[in-house]
N, C-alpha and C positions, 0 to 999 in steps of 0.2 A: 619574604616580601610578597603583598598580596599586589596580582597586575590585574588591571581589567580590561578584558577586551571589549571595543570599542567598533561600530560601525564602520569610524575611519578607518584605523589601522588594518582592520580587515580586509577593506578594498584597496588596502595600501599594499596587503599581501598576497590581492589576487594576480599579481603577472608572476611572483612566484610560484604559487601553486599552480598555474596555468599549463607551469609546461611539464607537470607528472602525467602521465599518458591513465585514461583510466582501464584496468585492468593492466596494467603493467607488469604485474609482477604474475600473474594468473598463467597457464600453459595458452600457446597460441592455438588459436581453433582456424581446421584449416580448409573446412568447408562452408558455404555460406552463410552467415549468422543475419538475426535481426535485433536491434538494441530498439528499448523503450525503458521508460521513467516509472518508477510509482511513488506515491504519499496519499496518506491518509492524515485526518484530522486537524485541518491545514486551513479552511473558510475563515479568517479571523476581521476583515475588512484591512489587511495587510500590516495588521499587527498581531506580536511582539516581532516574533520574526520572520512572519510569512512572506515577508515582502524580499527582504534577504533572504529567505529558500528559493522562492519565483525566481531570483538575480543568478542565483548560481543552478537552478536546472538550466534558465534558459541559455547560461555558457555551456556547460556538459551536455546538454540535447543537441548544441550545435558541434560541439567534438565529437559525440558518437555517431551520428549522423539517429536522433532517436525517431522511432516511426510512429508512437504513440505515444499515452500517459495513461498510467492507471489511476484514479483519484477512489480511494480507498474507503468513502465515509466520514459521516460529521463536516462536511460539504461547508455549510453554513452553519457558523454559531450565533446564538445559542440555542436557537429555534429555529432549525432549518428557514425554509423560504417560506412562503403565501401562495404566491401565483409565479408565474412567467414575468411579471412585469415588477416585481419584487426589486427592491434599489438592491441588494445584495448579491444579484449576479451581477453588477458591474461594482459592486465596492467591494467583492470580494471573489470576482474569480475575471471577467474579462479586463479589469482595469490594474490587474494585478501581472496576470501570468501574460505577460505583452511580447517578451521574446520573438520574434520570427521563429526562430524555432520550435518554440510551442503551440503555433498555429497549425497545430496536427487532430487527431481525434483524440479526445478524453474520451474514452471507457469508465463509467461513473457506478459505484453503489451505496445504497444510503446506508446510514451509521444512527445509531441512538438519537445523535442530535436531530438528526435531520428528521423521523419521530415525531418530533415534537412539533415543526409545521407541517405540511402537506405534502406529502411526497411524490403524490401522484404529480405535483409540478412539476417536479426536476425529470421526473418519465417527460412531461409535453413540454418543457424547453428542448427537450433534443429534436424537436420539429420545427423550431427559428433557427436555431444553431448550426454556425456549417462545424461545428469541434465537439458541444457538449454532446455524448451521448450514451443513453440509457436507454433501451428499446423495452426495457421490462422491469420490473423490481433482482430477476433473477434469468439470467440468461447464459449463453455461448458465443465467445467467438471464435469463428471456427479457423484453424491455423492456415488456410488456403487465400484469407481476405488480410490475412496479416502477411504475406510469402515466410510462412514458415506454414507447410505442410504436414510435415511431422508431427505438430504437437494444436493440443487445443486446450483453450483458457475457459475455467467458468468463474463465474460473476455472480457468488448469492448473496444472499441477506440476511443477515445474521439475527435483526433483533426479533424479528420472530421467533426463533429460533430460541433465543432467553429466556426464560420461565418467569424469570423476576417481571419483566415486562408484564406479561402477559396475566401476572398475578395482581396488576390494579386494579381496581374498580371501574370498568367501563364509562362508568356517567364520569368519571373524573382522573380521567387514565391520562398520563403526560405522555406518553408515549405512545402514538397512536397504530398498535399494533392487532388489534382484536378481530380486523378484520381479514388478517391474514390466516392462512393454514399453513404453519410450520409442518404436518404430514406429508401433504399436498408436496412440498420444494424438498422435504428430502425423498422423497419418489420419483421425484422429478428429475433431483442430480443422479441418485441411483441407478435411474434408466440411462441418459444422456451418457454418462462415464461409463455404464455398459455397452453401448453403442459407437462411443468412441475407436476408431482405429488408431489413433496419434500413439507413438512412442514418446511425446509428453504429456502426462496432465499436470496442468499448474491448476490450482484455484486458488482463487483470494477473495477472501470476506473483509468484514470490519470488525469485527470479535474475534481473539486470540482462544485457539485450543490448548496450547500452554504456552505459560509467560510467569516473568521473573518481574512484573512489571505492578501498579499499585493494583490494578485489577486484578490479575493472576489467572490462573486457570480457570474455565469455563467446563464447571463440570456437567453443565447441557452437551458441552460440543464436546465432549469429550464420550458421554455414553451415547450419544447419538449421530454424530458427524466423524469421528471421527472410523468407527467403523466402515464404514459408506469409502471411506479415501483408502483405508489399506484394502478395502476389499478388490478394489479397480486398482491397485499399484502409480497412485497420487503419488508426485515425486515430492512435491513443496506446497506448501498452503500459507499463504502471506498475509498479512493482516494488518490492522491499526489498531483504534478503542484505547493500551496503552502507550503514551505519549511518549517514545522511547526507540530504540534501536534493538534489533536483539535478531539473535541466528542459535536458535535451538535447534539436537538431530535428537532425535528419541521417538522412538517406538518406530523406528525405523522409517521416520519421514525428517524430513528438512521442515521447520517454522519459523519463520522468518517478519519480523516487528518492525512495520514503516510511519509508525505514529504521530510524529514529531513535524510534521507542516509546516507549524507556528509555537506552538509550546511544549514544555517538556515536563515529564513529575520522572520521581527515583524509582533506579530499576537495578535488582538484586539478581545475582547469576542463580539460576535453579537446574534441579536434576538435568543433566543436558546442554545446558550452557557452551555455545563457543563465544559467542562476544555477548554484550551489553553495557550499551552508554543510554545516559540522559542528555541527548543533545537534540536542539532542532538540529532538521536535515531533511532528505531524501533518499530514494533507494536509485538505482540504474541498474539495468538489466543488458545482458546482451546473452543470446538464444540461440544454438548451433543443431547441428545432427545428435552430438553424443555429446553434450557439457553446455551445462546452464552458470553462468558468471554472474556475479552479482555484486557490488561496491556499496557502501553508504558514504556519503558524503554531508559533511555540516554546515551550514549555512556562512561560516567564514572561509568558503573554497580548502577545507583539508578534508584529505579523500583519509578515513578511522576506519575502514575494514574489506578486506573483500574477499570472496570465496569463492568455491565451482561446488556447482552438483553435478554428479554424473547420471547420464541416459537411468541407468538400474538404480538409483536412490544413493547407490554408496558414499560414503564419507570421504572426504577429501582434506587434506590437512589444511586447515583455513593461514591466511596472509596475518602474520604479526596481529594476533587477536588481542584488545584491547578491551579494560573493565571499569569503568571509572564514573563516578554521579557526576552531575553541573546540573549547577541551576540555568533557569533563562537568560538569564543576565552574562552567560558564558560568546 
């Protein structure tokens, strides 16, 4: 018998799933932590499901108590923004994500789509904005302004970084990437992650180094970036681009897929695989001394997976791992 889930019954099932605690099942951390949100590819003007993801970060931001949001790329479909005064920052990100609890800082990097309009907009809305913000195309935040001293996050940009992009024709290039220096930004992380003292580095892009996903692997970021992460002992590199869920450990790093904002396409377990679903959702985070925690959750409030990394990279046996397609319509 085929059921369809449905908007209603969804929210007919959130006081049930309300009271799973998240990380529940995860080892207790028993030094201070801090929790925060990430998605990527998520801008859709609060459709198919964007709107229902926005509903249930803003209930789990308020359970975990989260301190920020990572917003991952592809910001705005289908052509990024124009300006600051663009109707698409209010029909697709402050008339959307309204939670009180998500009146925190978005930490923002652009994605292919956003390419395609003006990027350097979404850099100067973070100067109206008391939440959005982007101080650079490619930056650090440093783990002292988040009270996690330990560890520091960086923030690049990936489609630089793609060769396909960069292989248009300028006079008619969709993606307007030509004027960037993809050498210039991995010199840039190179020194920075050398300079780091943190016993974490996370970074997160908007292009997958590997994925089980329609896009797949990035064999740019793969001969180029991802040297650069084992060389400084990157513990996790997180991403979007495919539309999807996914926790790969291979080549001795954690990669981890928050695609899914708003819609979803099929995604196939590869070399590495610990989970992968086709579902909208989000990721959530929470960040300790020695163990990084991590959950996804799908847009009908059911918490599909969750994991720990440890301080040294190690593998950790993942929570009841789960493999399975849906379409959007799930």
């Amino acid at each position: 018998m085929s059921i369809t889930i449905t908007r209603r019954n969804v929210m007919e099932a959130i006081g049930l799933a309300a009271a799973a605690t998240p990380f529940s099942s995860l080892k207790a951390q028993t030094t201070p932590t801090v929790s925060f949100m990430a998605i990527g590819d998520w801008g859709r003007q609060g459709e198919p499901h964007q709107r229902g993801v926005a509903d249930e970060m803003g209930r789990l931001a308020a359970q975990i108590g989260s301190r920020f949001t990572l917003a991952l790329g592809d910001n705005f479909y289908n052509s990024g923004v124009q300006s600051v005064e663009d109707p698409l920052w209010k029909e697709s990100f402050e008339n959307v994500y309204t939670a009180p609890s998500l009146q925190h800082r978005w930490y923002a990097i652009l994605g292919n789509h956003d390419y395609k309009g003006n990027p350097q907009a979404q850099i100067d809305y973070s100067r109206t904005s008391p939440r959005w913000t982007m101080p650079g195309r490619y930056y650090v935040i440093p783990g002292a302004s988040i009270s996690v001293p330990n560890a520091d996050i960086f923030m690049i940009d990936t489609a630089p970084l793609v060769s396909q992009y960069r292989k248009e024709p300028a006079a008619t290039a969709e993606h307007h990437v030509h004027d960037q220096n993809a050498d210039a930004q991995y010199a840039w992380l190179d020194k920075a992650l050398g300079q780091s003292k943190a016993d974490w580095k996370l970074v997160f892009g908007h292009h997958p180094v590997f994925s089980g996903g329609q896009h797949g692997d990035s064999d740019d970021l793969i001969v180029n970036l991802l040297p650069i992460l084992k060389r400084h002992g990157v513990q996790a590199y997180v991403c979007g681009h495919d539309h999807d869920m996914q926790h790969i450990h291979k080549a001795g790093m954690h990669f981890i897929a928050t695609g899914c904002g708003s819609t979803v396409r099929p995604v196939n377990q590869v070399e590495g695989t610990r989970f992968a679903m086709s579902r909208s959702g989000l990721s959530l985070w929470r960040l300790g001394a020695e163990q990084l925690d991590f959950a996804f959750y799908d847009w009908g409030a059911s918490k599909v997976y969750e994991a720990s990394i440890l301080r040294d990279g190690g593998e950790v046996a993942p929570a009841k791992p789960k493999s399975r397609q849906a379409s959007a319509e799930d």
